[in-house]
C-alpha positions as CSV (number, residue, x, y, z in Angstrom):
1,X,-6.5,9.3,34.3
2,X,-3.4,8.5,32.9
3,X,-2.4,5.0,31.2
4,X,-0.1,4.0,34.0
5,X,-3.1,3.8,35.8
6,X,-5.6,2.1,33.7
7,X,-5.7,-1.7,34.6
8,X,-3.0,-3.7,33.0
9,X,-4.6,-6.0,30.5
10,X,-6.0,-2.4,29.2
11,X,-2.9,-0.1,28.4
12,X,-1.6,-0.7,24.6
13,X,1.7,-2.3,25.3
14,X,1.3,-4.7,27.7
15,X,-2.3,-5.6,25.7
16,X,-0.2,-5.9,22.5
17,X,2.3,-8.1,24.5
18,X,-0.2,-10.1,25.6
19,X,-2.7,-10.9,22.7
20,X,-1.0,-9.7,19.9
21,X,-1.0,-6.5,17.8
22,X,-3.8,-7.9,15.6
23,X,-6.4,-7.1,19.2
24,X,-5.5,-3.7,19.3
25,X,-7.7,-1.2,17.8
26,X,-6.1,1.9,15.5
27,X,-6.6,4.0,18.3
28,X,-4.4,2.1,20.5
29,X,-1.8,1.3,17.6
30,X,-1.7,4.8,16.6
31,X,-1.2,5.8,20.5
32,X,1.6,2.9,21.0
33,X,3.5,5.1,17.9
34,X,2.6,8.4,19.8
35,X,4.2,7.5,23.0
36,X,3.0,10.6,24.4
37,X,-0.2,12.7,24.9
38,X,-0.2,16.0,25.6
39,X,-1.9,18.4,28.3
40,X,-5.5,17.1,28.9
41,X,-5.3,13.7,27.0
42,X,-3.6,10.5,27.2
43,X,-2.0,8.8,24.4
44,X,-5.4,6.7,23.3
45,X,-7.3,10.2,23.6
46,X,-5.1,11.8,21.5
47,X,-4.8,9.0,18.9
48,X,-8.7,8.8,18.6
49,X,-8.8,13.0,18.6
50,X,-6.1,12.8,15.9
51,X,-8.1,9.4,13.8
52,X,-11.6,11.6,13.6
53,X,-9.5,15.1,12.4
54,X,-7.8,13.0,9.7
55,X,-10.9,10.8,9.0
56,X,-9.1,7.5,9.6
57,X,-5.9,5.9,10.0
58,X,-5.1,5.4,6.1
59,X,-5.4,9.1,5.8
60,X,-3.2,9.7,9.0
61,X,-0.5,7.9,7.4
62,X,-0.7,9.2,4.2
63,X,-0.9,12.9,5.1
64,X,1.6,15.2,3.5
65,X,4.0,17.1,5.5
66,X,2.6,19.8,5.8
67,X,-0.7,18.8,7.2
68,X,0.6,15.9,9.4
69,X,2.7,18.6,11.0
70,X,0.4,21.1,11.8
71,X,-2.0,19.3,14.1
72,X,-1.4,18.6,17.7
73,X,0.9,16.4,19.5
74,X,2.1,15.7,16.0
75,X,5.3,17.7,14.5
76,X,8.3,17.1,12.4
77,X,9.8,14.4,14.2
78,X,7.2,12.6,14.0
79,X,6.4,13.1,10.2
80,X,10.1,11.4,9.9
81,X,9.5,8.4,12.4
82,X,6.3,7.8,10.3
83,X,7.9,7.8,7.0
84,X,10.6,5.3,8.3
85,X,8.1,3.1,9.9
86,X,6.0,3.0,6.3
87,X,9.3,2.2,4.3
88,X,10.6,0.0,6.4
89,X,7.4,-2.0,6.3
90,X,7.1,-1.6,2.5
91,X,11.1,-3.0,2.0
92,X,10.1,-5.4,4.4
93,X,7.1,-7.2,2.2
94,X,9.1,-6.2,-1.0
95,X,11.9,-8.9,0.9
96,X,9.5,-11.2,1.4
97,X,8.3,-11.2,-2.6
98,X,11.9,-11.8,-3.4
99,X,12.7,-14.6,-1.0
100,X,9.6,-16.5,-1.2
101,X,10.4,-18.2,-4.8
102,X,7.8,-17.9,-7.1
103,X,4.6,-15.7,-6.7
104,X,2.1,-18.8,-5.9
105,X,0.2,-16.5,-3.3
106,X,-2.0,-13.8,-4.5
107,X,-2.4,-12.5,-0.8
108,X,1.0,-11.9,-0.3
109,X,1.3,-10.4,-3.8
110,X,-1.7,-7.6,-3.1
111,X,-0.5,-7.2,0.1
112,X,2.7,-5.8,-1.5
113,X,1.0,-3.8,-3.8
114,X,-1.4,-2.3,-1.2
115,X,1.4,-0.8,0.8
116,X,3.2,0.3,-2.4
117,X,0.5,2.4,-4.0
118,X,-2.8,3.1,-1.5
119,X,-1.4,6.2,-0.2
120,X,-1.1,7.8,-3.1
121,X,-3.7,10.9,-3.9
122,X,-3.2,10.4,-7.6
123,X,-3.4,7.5,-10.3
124,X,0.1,5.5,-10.2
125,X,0.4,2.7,-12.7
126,X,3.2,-0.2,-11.7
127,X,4.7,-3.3,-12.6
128,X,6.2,-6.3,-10.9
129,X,8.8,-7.8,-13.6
130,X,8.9,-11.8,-12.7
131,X,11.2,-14.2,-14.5
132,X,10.3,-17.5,-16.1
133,X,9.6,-18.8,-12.7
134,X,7.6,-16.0,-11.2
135,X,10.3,-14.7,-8.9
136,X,10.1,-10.8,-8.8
137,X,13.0,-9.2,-10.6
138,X,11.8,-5.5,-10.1
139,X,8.8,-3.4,-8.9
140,X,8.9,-0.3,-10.9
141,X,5.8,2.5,-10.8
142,X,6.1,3.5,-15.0
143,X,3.2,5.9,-14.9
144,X,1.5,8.8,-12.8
145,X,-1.3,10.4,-13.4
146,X,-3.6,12.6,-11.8
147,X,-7.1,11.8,-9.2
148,X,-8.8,10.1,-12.2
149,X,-6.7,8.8,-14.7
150,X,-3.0,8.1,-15.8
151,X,-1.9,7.4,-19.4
152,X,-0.2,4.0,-20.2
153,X,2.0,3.8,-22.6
154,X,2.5,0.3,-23.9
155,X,5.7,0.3,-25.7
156,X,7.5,1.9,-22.8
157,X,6.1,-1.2,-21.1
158,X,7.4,-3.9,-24.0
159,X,10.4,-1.9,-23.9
160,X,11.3,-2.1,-20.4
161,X,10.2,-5.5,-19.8
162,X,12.5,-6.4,-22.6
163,X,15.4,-4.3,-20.9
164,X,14.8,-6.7,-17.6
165,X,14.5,-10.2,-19.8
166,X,11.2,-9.9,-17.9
167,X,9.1,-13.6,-18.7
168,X,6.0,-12.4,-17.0
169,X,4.3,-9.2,-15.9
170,X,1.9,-8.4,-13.0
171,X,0.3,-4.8,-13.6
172,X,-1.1,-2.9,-10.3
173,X,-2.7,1.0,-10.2
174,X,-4.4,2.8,-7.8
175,X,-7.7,4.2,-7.4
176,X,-7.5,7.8,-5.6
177,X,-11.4,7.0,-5.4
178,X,-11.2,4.3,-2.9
179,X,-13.3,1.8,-5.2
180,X,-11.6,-1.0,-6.3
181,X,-14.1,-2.3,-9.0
182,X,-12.4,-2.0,-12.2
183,X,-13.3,0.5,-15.1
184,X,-14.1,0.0,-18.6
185,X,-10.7,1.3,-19.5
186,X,-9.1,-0.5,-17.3
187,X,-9.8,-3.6,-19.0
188,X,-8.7,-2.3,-22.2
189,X,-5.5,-0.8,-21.3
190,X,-5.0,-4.5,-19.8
191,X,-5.6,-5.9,-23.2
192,X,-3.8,-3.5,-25.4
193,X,-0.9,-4.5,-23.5
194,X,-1.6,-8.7,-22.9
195,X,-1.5,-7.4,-27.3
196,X,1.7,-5.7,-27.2
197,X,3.7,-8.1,-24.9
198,X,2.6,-11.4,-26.4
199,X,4.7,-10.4,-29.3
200,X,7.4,-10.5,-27.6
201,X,6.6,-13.8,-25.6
202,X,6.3,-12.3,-22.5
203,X,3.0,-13.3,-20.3
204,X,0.2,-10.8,-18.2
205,X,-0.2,-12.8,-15.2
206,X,-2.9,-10.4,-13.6
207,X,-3.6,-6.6,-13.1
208,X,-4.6,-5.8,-9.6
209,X,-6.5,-2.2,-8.6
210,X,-6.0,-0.6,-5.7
211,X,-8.9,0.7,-3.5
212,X,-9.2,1.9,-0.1
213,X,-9.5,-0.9,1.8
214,X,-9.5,-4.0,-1.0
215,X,-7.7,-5.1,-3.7
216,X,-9.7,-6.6,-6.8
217,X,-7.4,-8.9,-9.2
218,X,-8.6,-8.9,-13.3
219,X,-7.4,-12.5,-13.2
220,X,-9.6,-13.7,-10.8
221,X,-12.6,-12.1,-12.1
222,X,-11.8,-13.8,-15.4
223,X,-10.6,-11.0,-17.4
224,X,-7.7,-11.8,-18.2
Protein backbone atom coordinates (compact mmCIF):
# COMPACT_ATOMS: atom_id res chain seq x y z
CA UNK A 1 0.00 0.00 0.00
CA UNK A 2 1.48 3.05 -0.68
CA UNK A 3 1.89 6.08 1.92
CA UNK A 4 -0.72 8.17 0.31
CA UNK A 5 -2.90 5.74 1.54
CA UNK A 6 -1.92 4.89 4.97
CA UNK A 7 -4.11 6.99 7.48
CA UNK A 8 -3.02 10.46 7.93
CA UNK A 9 -1.74 10.80 11.41
CA UNK A 10 0.60 7.70 10.08
CA UNK A 11 2.58 8.97 7.02
CA UNK A 12 5.99 10.76 8.06
CA UNK A 13 5.28 14.29 7.08
CA UNK A 14 2.13 15.12 8.21
CA UNK A 15 3.14 12.91 11.59
CA UNK A 16 6.30 15.10 11.83
CA UNK A 17 4.02 18.18 11.28
CA UNK A 18 1.93 17.25 13.79
CA UNK A 19 4.02 15.97 16.84
CA UNK A 20 7.20 17.00 15.95
CA UNK A 21 10.29 15.33 14.40
CA UNK A 22 11.44 14.17 17.84
CA UNK A 23 8.08 11.20 17.45
CA UNK A 24 9.30 9.92 14.49
CA UNK A 25 11.29 6.93 14.42
CA UNK A 26 14.82 6.59 12.09
CA UNK A 27 12.83 4.72 9.81
CA UNK A 28 10.48 7.33 9.18
CA UNK A 29 13.22 10.25 9.30
CA UNK A 30 15.36 8.32 7.01
CA UNK A 31 12.17 7.79 4.53
CA UNK A 32 11.07 11.66 4.95
CA UNK A 33 14.99 12.24 3.39
CA UNK A 34 14.30 9.40 0.71
CA UNK A 35 11.21 10.83 -0.65
CA UNK A 36 10.93 7.90 -2.77
CA UNK A 37 10.74 4.09 -2.71
CA UNK A 38 11.33 2.08 -5.35
CA UNK A 39 9.43 -1.00 -7.06
CA UNK A 40 7.93 -3.21 -4.34
CA UNK A 41 8.50 -0.82 -1.20
CA UNK A 42 7.34 2.38 0.08
CA UNK A 43 9.63 4.96 1.39
CA UNK A 44 9.34 3.53 5.29
CA UNK A 45 10.12 -0.02 3.73
CA UNK A 46 12.90 1.06 2.05
CA UNK A 47 14.36 3.13 4.88
CA UNK A 48 14.04 0.18 7.41
CA UNK A 49 15.53 -2.32 4.43
CA UNK A 50 18.27 0.28 3.97
CA UNK A 51 18.74 0.78 8.37
CA UNK A 52 19.27 -3.21 8.87
CA UNK A 53 21.88 -3.46 5.58
CA UNK A 54 23.89 -0.56 7.14
CA UNK A 55 23.36 -1.74 10.74
CA UNK A 56 21.86 1.62 11.88
CA UNK A 57 21.34 5.08 11.05
CA UNK A 58 24.82 6.38 12.39
CA UNK A 59 26.43 4.06 9.99
CA UNK A 60 23.97 5.16 7.16
CA UNK A 61 25.15 8.52 7.45
CA UNK A 62 28.50 8.01 7.80
CA UNK A 63 28.97 5.54 4.89
CA UNK A 64 31.63 6.40 2.41
CA UNK A 65 30.85 7.04 -1.20
CA UNK A 66 31.35 4.30 -2.43
CA UNK A 67 29.22 2.06 -0.31
CA UNK A 68 26.32 4.53 0.24
CA UNK A 69 26.08 4.50 -3.57
CA UNK A 70 25.99 1.12 -4.31
CA UNK A 71 22.87 -0.01 -2.51
CA UNK A 72 19.36 0.50 -3.65
CA UNK A 73 17.22 3.39 -4.02
CA UNK A 74 20.33 5.12 -2.93
CA UNK A 75 22.94 6.78 -5.67
CA UNK A 76 24.97 9.73 -6.16
CA UNK A 77 22.58 12.33 -5.76
CA UNK A 78 21.73 11.30 -2.83
CA UNK A 79 25.40 10.76 -1.31
CA UNK A 80 25.53 14.85 -2.10
CA UNK A 81 22.04 15.76 -0.54
CA UNK A 82 23.36 13.73 2.53
CA UNK A 83 26.56 15.40 2.85
CA UNK A 84 24.83 18.93 2.62
CA UNK A 85 22.26 18.02 5.12
CA UNK A 86 25.28 16.74 7.70
CA UNK A 87 27.30 20.12 7.15
CA UNK A 88 24.74 22.24 7.22
CA UNK A 89 23.70 20.81 10.56
CA UNK A 90 27.22 20.70 11.85
CA UNK A 91 27.73 24.82 10.70
CA UNK A 92 24.53 25.13 12.22
CA UNK A 93 25.51 23.98 16.04
CA UNK A 94 29.13 25.35 15.34
CA UNK A 95 26.78 29.02 15.02
CA UNK A 96 25.11 28.36 17.89
CA UNK A 97 28.73 27.85 20.06
CA UNK A 98 29.72 31.18 18.74
CA UNK A 99 26.61 33.13 19.36
CA UNK A 100 25.65 31.79 22.65
CA UNK A 101 28.48 33.76 24.73
CA UNK A 102 30.36 31.78 26.87
CA UNK A 103 30.35 27.90 26.90
CA UNK A 104 28.21 27.57 30.37
CA UNK A 105 26.34 24.39 28.81
CA UNK A 106 28.18 21.27 28.57
CA UNK A 107 25.11 19.71 26.49
CA UNK A 108 25.36 22.06 23.92
CA UNK A 109 29.13 21.89 23.90
CA UNK A 110 29.15 17.68 23.33
CA UNK A 111 26.50 18.12 21.17
CA UNK A 112 28.83 20.03 18.95
CA UNK A 113 31.49 17.74 19.29
CA UNK A 114 29.28 14.65 18.63
CA UNK A 115 28.38 15.82 15.19
CA UNK A 116 31.95 17.04 14.50
CA UNK A 117 33.85 13.81 15.06
CA UNK A 118 31.35 10.41 15.55
CA UNK A 119 31.45 9.63 11.96
CA UNK A 120 34.75 9.28 11.75
CA UNK A 121 36.21 5.44 11.30
CA UNK A 122 39.51 6.57 12.69
CA UNK A 123 40.93 8.37 15.97
CA UNK A 124 40.61 12.40 15.35
CA UNK A 125 41.95 14.51 18.15
CA UNK A 126 40.40 18.34 18.29
CA UNK A 127 40.32 21.40 20.03
CA UNK A 128 37.86 24.22 20.76
CA UNK A 129 40.14 27.51 21.29
CA UNK A 130 37.89 29.75 23.82
CA UNK A 131 39.03 33.25 24.91
CA UNK A 132 39.21 34.57 28.43
CA UNK A 133 35.53 34.38 28.53
CA UNK A 134 34.85 31.03 27.09
CA UNK A 135 33.56 32.18 23.70
CA UNK A 136 34.79 29.72 20.95
CA UNK A 137 37.45 31.31 18.79
CA UNK A 138 38.11 28.10 16.56
CA UNK A 139 37.38 24.34 16.38
CA UNK A 140 40.34 22.88 14.77
CA UNK A 141 40.88 18.78 14.45
CA UNK A 142 45.12 18.87 15.10
CA UNK A 143 45.52 15.11 14.97
CA UNK A 144 44.37 11.87 13.10
CA UNK A 145 45.16 8.69 13.79
CA UNK A 146 44.16 5.40 12.83
CA UNK A 147 40.98 2.76 14.54
CA UNK A 148 42.94 2.68 17.84
CA UNK A 149 45.04 5.42 18.54
CA UNK A 150 46.31 8.96 17.27
CA UNK A 151 49.56 10.62 18.45
CA UNK A 152 49.32 14.07 20.24
CA UNK A 153 51.71 16.20 20.07
CA UNK A 154 51.69 18.74 22.80
CA UNK A 155 53.85 21.57 21.58
CA UNK A 156 52.01 21.73 18.34
CA UNK A 157 49.12 22.27 20.75
CA UNK A 158 50.95 25.23 23.06
CA UNK A 159 51.97 26.41 19.82
CA UNK A 160 48.77 26.85 18.19
CA UNK A 161 46.89 27.99 21.11
CA UNK A 162 49.48 30.62 21.48
CA UNK A 163 49.07 31.51 17.66
CA UNK A 164 45.04 32.09 18.48
CA UNK A 165 45.77 34.14 22.02
CA UNK A 166 43.69 31.07 23.05
CA UNK A 167 42.84 31.60 27.22
CA UNK A 168 41.25 28.18 27.50
CA UNK A 169 41.14 24.89 25.71
CA UNK A 170 38.43 22.20 25.48
CA UNK A 171 40.05 18.84 24.05
CA UNK A 172 37.51 16.25 22.18
CA UNK A 173 38.62 12.71 20.27
CA UNK A 174 36.83 9.99 19.06
CA UNK A 175 36.52 6.47 19.75
CA UNK A 176 36.17 4.36 16.33
CA UNK A 177 35.17 1.70 19.07
CA UNK A 178 31.96 3.11 20.07
CA UNK A 179 32.90 3.12 23.91
CA UNK A 180 33.16 6.25 25.41
CA UNK A 181 34.85 5.27 28.78
CA UNK A 182 38.14 6.83 28.72
CA UNK A 183 41.53 5.00 28.51
CA UNK A 184 44.52 5.01 30.67
CA UNK A 185 46.21 7.13 28.02
CA UNK A 186 43.75 9.20 27.63
CA UNK A 187 44.16 10.65 30.94
CA UNK A 188 47.70 11.12 30.53
CA UNK A 189 47.88 12.69 27.31
CA UNK A 190 45.24 15.07 29.15
CA UNK A 191 47.75 15.78 31.69
CA UNK A 192 50.89 16.14 29.75
CA UNK A 193 49.14 18.81 28.06
CA UNK A 194 47.02 20.61 31.39
CA UNK A 195 51.52 20.41 32.00
CA UNK A 196 52.47 21.93 28.85
CA UNK A 197 49.75 24.77 28.58
CA UNK A 198 49.81 25.96 32.18
CA UNK A 199 53.19 27.36 31.39
CA UNK A 200 51.88 29.39 29.22
CA UNK A 201 48.81 30.45 31.40
CA UNK A 202 46.45 29.00 29.28
CA UNK A 203 43.56 26.76 31.11
CA UNK A 204 42.19 22.75 30.15
CA UNK A 205 38.63 23.27 30.70
CA UNK A 206 37.63 19.48 29.90
CA UNK A 207 38.40 16.73 27.38
CA UNK A 208 35.41 15.01 26.07
CA UNK A 209 35.54 11.30 24.18
CA UNK A 210 33.50 10.43 21.66
CA UNK A 211 31.49 7.15 21.58
CA UNK A 212 28.79 5.89 19.63
CA UNK A 213 25.99 7.01 21.08
CA UNK A 214 27.40 9.09 24.39
CA UNK A 215 29.77 11.51 25.18
CA UNK A 216 31.82 11.09 28.56
CA UNK A 217 33.53 14.58 29.82
CA UNK A 218 37.13 13.99 32.01
CA UNK A 219 35.96 17.08 33.86
CA UNK A 220 32.98 15.70 35.13
CA UNK A 221 34.38 12.51 36.16
CA UNK A 222 36.92 14.47 38.23
CA UNK A 223 39.87 14.05 36.22
CA UNK A 224 40.76 16.93 35.38
Amino acid sequence: MPITDWPIDERPREKLLQRGSESLSDAELLAIFLRTGVAGQTAVDLARSLLAEFGGLRHLLSADQRRFCKSRGLGMAKYTQLQAVLEMARRYLHEQLETSGSLTAPEQTQDYLRARLRHYAYEVFSCLFLDNRHRVIRYEELFRGTIDGANVHPREVVRRALELNAAALIFAHNHPSGMAEPSRADRQITQRLKDALALVDIRVLDHIVIGEGEAVSLAERGMI
